[in-house]
KEZAFI-576736 format. One record per residue (C-alpha): residue in three letters; x, y negated, z. Coordinates in pm, 1 decimal. Example, Ala and Ser with C-alpha at 12.3 -4.5 7.8 and 13.67 -1.06 7.14 Angstrom:
# residues 2
+--------+----------+----------+----------+
| residu |        X |        Y |        Z |
+--------+----------+----------+----------+
|    ala |   1230.0 |    450.0 |    780.0 |
|    ser |   1367.0 |    106.0 |    714.0 |
+--------+----------+----------+----------+
//
This chain:
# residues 294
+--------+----------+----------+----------+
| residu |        X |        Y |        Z |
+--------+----------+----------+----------+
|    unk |  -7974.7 |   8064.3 |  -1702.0 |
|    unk |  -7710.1 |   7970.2 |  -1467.4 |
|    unk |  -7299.1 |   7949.7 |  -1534.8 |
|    unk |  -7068.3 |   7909.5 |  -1309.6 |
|    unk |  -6696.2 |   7803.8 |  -1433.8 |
|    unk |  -6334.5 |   7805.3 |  -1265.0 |
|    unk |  -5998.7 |   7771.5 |  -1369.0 |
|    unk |  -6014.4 |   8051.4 |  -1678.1 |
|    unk |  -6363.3 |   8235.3 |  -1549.1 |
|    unk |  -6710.7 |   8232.8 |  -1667.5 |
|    unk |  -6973.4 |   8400.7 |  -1452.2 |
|    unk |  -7335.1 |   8413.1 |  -1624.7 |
|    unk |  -7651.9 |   8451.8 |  -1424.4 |
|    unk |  -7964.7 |   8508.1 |  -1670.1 |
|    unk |  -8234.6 |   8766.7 |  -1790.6 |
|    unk |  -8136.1 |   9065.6 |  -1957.4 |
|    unk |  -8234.0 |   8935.8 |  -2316.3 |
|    unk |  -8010.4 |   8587.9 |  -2309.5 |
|    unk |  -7757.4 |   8753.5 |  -2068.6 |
|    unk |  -7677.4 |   9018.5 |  -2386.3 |
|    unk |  -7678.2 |   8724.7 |  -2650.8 |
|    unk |  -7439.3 |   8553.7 |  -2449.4 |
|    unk |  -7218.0 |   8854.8 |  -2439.8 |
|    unk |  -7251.6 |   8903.7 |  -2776.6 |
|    unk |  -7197.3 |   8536.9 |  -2809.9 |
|    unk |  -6865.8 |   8549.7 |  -2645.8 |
|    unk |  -6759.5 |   8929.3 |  -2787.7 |
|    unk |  -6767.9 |   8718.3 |  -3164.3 |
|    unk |  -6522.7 |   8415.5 |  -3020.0 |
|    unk |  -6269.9 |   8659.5 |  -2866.6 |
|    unk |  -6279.6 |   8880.1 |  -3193.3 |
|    unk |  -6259.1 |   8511.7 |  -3442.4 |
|    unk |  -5938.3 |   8440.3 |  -3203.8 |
|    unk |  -5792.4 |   8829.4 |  -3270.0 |
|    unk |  -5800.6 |   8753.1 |  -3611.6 |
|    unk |  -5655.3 |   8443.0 |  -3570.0 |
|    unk |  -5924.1 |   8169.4 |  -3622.0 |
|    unk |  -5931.1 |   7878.1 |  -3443.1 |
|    unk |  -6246.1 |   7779.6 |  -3321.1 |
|    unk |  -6304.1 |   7419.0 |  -3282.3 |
|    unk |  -6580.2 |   7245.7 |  -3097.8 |
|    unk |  -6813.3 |   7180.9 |  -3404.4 |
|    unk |  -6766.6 |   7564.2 |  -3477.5 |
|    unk |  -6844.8 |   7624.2 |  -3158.1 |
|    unk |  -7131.1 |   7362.0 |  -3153.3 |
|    unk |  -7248.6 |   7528.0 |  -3493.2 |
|    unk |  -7247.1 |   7895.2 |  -3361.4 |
|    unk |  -7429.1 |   7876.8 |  -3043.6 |
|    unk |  -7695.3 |   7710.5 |  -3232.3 |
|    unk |  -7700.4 |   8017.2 |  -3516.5 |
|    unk |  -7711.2 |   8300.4 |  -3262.0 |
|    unk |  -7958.0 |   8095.8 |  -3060.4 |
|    unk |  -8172.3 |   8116.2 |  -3395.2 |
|    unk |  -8111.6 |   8471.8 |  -3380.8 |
|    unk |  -7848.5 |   8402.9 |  -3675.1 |
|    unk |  -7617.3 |   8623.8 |  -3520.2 |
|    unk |  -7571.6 |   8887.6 |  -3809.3 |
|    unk |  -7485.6 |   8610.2 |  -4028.7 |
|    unk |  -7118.9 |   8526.1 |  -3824.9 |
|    unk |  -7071.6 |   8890.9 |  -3730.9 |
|    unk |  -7076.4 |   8961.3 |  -4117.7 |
|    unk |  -6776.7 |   8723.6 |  -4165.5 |
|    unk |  -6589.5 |   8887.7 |  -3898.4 |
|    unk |  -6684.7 |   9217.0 |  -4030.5 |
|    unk |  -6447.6 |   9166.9 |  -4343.4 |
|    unk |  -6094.2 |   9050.4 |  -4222.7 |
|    unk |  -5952.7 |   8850.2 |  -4484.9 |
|    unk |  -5559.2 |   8886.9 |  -4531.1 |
|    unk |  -5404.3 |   8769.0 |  -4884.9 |
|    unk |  -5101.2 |   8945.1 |  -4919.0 |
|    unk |  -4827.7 |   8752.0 |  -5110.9 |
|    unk |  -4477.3 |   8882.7 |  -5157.3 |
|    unk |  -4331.8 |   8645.4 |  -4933.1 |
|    unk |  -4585.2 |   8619.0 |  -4670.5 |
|    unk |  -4968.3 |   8720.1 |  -4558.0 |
|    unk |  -5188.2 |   8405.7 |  -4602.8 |
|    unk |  -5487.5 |   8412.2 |  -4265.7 |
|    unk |  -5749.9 |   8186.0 |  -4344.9 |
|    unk |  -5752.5 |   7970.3 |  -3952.5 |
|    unk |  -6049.5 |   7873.5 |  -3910.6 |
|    unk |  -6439.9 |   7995.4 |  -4000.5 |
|    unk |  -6417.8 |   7713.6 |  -4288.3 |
|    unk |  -6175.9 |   7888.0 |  -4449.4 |
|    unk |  -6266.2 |   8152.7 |  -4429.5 |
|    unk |  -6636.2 |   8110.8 |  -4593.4 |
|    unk |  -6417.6 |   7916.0 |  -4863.0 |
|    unk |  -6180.5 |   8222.8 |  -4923.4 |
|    unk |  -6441.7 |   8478.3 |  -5002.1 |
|    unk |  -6651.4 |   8228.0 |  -5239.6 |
|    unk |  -6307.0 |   8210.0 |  -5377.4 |
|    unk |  -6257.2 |   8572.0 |  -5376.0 |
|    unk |  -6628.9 |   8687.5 |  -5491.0 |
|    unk |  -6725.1 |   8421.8 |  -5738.5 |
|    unk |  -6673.9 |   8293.9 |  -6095.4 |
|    unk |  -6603.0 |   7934.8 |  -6022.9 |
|    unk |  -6558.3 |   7721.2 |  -5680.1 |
|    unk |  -6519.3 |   7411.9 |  -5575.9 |
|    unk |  -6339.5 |   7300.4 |  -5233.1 |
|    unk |  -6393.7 |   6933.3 |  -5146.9 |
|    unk |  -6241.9 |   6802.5 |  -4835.9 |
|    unk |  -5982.2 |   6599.5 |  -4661.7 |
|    unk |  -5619.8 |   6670.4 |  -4703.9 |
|    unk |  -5472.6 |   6958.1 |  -4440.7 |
|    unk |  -5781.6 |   7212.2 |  -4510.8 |
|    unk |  -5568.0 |   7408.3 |  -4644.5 |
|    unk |  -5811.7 |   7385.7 |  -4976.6 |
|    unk |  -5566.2 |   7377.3 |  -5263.1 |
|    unk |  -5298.0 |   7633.0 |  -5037.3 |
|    unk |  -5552.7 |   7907.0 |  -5032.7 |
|    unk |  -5659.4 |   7882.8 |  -5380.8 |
|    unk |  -5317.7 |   7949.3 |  -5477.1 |
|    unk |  -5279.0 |   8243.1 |  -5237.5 |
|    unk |  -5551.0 |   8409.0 |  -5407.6 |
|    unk |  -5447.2 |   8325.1 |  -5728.5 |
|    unk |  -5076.1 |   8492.7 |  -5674.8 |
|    unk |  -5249.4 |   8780.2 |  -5479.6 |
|    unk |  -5493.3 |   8868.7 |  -5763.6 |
|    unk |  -5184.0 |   8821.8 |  -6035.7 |
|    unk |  -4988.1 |   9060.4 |  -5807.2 |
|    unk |  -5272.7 |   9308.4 |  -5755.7 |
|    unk |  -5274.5 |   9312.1 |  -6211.9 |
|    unk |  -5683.2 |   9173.6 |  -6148.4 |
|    unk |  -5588.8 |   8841.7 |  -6413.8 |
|    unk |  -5278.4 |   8864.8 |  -6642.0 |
|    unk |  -5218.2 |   8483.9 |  -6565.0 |
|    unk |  -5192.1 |   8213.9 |  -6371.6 |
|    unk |  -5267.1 |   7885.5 |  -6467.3 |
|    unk |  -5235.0 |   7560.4 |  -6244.4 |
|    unk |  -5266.4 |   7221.8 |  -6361.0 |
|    unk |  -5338.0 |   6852.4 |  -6168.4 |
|    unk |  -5458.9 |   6551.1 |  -6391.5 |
|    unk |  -5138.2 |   6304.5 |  -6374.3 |
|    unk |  -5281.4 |   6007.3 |  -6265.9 |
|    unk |  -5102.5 |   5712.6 |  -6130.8 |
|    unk |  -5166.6 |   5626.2 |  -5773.0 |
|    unk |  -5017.1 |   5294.3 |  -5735.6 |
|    unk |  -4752.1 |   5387.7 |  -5955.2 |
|    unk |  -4739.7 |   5306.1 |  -6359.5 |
|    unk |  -4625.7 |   5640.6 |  -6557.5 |
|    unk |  -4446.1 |   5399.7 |  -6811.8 |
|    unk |  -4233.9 |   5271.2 |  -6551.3 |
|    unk |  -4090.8 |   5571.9 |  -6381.4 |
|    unk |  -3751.1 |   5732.1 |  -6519.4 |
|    unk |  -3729.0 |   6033.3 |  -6754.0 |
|    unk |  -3861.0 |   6159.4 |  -7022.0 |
|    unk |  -4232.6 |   6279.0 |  -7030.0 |
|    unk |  -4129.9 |   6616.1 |  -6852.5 |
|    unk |  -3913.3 |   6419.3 |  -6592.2 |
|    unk |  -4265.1 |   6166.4 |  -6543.5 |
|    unk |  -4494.9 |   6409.1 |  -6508.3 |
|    unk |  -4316.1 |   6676.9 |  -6263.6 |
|    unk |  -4365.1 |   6424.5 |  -5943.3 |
|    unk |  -4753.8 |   6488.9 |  -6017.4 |
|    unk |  -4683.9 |   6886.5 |  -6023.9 |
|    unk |  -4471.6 |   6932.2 |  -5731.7 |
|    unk |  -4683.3 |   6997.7 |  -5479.3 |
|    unk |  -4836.4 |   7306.1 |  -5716.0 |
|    unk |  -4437.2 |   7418.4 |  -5713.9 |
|    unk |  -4410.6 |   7394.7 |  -5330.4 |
|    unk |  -4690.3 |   7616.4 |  -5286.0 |
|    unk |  -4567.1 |   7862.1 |  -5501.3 |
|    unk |  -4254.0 |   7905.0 |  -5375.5 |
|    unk |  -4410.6 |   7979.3 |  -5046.4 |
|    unk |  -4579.6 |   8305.9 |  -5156.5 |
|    unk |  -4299.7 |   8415.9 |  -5463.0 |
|    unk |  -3917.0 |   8404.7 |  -5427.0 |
|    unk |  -3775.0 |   8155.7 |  -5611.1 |
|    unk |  -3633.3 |   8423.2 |  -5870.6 |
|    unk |  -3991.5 |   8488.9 |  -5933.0 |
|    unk |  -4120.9 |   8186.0 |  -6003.3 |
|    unk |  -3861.7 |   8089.3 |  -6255.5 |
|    unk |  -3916.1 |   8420.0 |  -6433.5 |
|    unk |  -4315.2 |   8420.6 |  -6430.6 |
|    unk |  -4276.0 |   8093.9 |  -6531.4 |
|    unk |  -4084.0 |   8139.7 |  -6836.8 |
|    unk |  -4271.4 |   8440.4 |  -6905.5 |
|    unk |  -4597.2 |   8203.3 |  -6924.4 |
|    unk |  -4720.4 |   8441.2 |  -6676.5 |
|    unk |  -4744.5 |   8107.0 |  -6464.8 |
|    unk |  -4802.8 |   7789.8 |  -6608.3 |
|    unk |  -4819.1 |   7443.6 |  -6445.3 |
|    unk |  -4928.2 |   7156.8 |  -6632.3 |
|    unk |  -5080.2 |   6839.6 |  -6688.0 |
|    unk |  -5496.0 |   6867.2 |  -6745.3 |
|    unk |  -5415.0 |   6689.2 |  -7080.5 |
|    unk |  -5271.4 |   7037.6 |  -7149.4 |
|    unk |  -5578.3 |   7212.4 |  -7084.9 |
|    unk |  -5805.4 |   7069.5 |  -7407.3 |
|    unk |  -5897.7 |   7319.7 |  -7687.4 |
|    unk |  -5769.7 |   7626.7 |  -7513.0 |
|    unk |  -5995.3 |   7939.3 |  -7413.5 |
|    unk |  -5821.6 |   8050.5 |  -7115.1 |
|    unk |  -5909.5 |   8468.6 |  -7022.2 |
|    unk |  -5792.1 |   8663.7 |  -6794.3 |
|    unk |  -5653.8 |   8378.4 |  -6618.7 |
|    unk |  -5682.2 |   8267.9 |  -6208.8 |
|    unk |  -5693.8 |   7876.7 |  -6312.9 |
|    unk |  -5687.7 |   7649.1 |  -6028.3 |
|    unk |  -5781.2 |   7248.8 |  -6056.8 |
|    unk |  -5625.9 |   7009.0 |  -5800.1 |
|    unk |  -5643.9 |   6686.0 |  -5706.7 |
|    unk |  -5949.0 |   6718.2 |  -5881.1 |
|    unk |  -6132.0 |   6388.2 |  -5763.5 |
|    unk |  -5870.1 |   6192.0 |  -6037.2 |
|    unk |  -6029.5 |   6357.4 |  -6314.3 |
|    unk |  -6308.7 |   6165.6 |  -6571.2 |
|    unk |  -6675.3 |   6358.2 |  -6614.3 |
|    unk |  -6528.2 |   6445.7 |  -6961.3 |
|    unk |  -6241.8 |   6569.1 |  -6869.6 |
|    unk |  -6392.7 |   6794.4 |  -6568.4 |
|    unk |  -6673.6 |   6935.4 |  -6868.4 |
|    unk |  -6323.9 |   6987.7 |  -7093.4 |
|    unk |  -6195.3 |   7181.2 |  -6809.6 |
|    unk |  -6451.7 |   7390.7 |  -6627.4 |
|    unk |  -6576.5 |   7492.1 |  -7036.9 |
|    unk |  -6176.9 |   7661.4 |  -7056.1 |
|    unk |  -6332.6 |   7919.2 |  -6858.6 |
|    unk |  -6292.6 |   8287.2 |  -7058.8 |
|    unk |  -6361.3 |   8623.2 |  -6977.6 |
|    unk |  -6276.9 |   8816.4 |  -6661.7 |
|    unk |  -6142.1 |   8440.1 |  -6555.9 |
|    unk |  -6193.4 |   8248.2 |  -6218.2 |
|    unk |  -6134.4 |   7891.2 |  -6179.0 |
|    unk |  -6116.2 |   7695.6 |  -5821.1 |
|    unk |  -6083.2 |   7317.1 |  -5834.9 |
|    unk |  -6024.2 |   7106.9 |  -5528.8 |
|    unk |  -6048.3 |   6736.8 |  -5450.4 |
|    unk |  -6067.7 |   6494.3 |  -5199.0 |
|    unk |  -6348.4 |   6240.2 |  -5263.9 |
|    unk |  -6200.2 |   5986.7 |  -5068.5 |
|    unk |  -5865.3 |   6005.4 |  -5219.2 |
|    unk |  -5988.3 |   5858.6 |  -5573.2 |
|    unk |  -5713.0 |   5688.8 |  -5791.0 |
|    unk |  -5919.7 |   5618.8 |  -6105.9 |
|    unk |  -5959.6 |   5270.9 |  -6233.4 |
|    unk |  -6214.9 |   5142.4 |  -6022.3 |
|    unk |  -6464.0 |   5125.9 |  -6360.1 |
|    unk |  -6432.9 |   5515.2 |  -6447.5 |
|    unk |  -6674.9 |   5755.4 |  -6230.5 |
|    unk |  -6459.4 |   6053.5 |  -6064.8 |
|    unk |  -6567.3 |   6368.6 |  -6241.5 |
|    unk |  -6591.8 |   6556.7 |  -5941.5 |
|    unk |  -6852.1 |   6363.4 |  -5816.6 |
|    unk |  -7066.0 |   6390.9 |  -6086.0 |
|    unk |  -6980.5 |   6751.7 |  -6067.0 |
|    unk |  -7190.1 |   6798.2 |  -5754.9 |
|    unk |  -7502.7 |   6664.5 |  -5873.2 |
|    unk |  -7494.3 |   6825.8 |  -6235.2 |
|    unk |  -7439.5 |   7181.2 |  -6137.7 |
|    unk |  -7607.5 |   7176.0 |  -5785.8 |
|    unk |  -7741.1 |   7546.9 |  -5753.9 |
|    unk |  -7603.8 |   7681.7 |  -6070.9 |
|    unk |  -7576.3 |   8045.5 |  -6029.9 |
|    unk |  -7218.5 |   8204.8 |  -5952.6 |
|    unk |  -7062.7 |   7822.2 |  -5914.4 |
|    unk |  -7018.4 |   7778.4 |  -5531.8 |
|    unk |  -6915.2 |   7398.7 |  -5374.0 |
|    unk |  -6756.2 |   7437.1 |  -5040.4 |
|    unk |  -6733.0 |   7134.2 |  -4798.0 |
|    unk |  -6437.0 |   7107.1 |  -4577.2 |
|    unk |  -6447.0 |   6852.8 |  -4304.0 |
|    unk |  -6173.4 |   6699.8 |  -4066.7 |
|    unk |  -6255.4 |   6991.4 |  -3838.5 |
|    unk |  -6117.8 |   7220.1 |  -4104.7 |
|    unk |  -5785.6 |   7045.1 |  -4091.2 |
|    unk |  -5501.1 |   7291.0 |  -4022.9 |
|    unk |  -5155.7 |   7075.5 |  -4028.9 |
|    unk |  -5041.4 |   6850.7 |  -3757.5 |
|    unk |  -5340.3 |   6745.1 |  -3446.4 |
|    unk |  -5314.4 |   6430.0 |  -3547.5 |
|    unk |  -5369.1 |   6409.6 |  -3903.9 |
|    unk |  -5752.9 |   6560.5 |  -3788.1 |
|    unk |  -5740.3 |   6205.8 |  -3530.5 |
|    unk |  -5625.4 |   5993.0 |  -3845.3 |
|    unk |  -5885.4 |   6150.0 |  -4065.5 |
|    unk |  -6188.5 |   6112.3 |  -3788.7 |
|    unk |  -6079.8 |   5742.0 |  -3740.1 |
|    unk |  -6056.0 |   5665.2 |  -4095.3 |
|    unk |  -6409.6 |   5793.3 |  -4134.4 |
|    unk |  -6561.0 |   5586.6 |  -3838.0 |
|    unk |  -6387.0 |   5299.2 |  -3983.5 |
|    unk |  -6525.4 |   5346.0 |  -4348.9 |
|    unk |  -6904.3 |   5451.0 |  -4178.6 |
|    unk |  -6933.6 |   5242.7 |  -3863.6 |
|    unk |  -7279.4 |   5340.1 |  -3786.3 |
|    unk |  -7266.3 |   5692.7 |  -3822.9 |
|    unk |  -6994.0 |   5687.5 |  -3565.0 |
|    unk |  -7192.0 |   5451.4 |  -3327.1 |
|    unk |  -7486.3 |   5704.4 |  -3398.5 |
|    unk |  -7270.6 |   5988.9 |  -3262.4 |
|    unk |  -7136.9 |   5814.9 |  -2916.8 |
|    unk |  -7552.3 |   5768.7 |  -2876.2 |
|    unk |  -7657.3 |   6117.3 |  -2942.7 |
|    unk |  -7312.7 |   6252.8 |  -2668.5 |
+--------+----------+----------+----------+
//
């Protein structure tokens, strides 16, 4: 196989069998980019060497089902093939978990699919909760009553929301109960049914508390919980539930973990560059292992 490249041209010179993979090849990059996925190197990396494995059916199938969450205030596009894998586990399965770096766009898509699925009458709640754990920061110290303490930890849940609902909404579902947001605390000794419950900031949770919350699951229910595994603020003597998590229900039929990397990071180019430098600083060796293999 030969390839020639200039300026914004590739010319291909091969058999007929590799010459047509290579079209096909190329046909699934310029249809990822019409549904606007990004494809970054490792994708790239990653998909030459699944159609070269004749794994080509397996990429065309994602493509095959475009994935648009419709919110009342805007359409949520999964960007790139990460997310995309993550949003139909999320959109298929009982219960999944998204583990990654902050900027995947993890605990944003969750909660499109949670206000999509209330809107489309498939739960009769939603139900969104964080565990309120201090990071750096004593709870006792802040001002406020507990309400006033604990909001700070629930913001970001808030933000979200009022991306995908007008404001009106919000306030209204809210008061309705149609949409809670609380503390995890909150969660203990409740069944919760026909509910889209999402978990973030799940790394900050204790192994009993993550058993507490994934057995709140009731019927016709889904649950995503999300976490960073590097972002732990636990005491450094309690073990982070969600990494105990991983090993306990490894292959557990109809529970799904999805691993988002810095590749999958979708907010400004160089939070992926602090991310990647972060890890080479915490794992030397895999880095140095990587400049040998280029």
């Amino acid at each position: 196989m030969k390839l020639v490249t200039r300026e914004d041209w590739l010319k291909i010179e091969a058999p007929q069998e590799p010459l047509a993979l290579a079209e096909e090849f190329f046909s699934f990059l310029k249809a990822a980019r019409n549904q606007g996925m990004t494809i970054r190197t490792p994708d790239f990396a990653r998909i030459v060497d699944s159609f070269a494995k004749g794994e080509a059916g397996r990429w065309q199938a994602l493509l095959d089902q475009p994935l648009v969450i419709a919110t009342n205030r805007k359409s949520v596009v999964p960007k790139t093939l990460g997310q995309k894998e993550y949003l139909q586990s999320v959109l298929k399965q009982p219960i999944v978990f998204g583990i990654g770096p902050a900027g995947t766009g993890k605990t944003y898509l969750a909660m499109a699919a949670a206000v999509s699925a209330l809107l489309n009458h498939e739960v009769e709640r939603i139900v969104l909760t964080r565990p309120a754990v201090e990071a750096g920061e004593a709870l006792g110290f802040l001002p406020g009553d507990l309400r006033e303490k604990i909001l700070p930890y629930l913001r970001p849940l808030y933000d979200a929301l009022h991306d995908m609902l007008d404001p009106e909404e919000v306030v209204k579902l809210t008061e309705k109960g149609i949409i809670e947001i609380a503390p995890l605390a909150y969660m203990r000794g409740r069944t919760l049914s026909r509910a889209f419950v999402v978990l973030d900031e799940a790394q900050n949770t204790t192994p009993e508390q993550m058993m507490m919350f994934l057995t709140r699951l009731g019927e016709d229910s889904r649950m995503v919980v999300t976490g960073d595994v590097t972002q732990i603020d636990l005491p450094r003597s309690k073990l982070s539930g969600l990494l105990e998590v991983r090993e306990i229900l490894k292959g557990v039929p109809g529970i799904v973990f999805h691993a988002f990397t810095g590749e999958d990071v979708v907010r400004h180019p160089l939070v992926q560059r602090i991310i990647g430098a972060y890890d080479r600083y915490k794992n030397p060796m895999a880095g140095a292992g990587a400049a040998k293999a280029r």
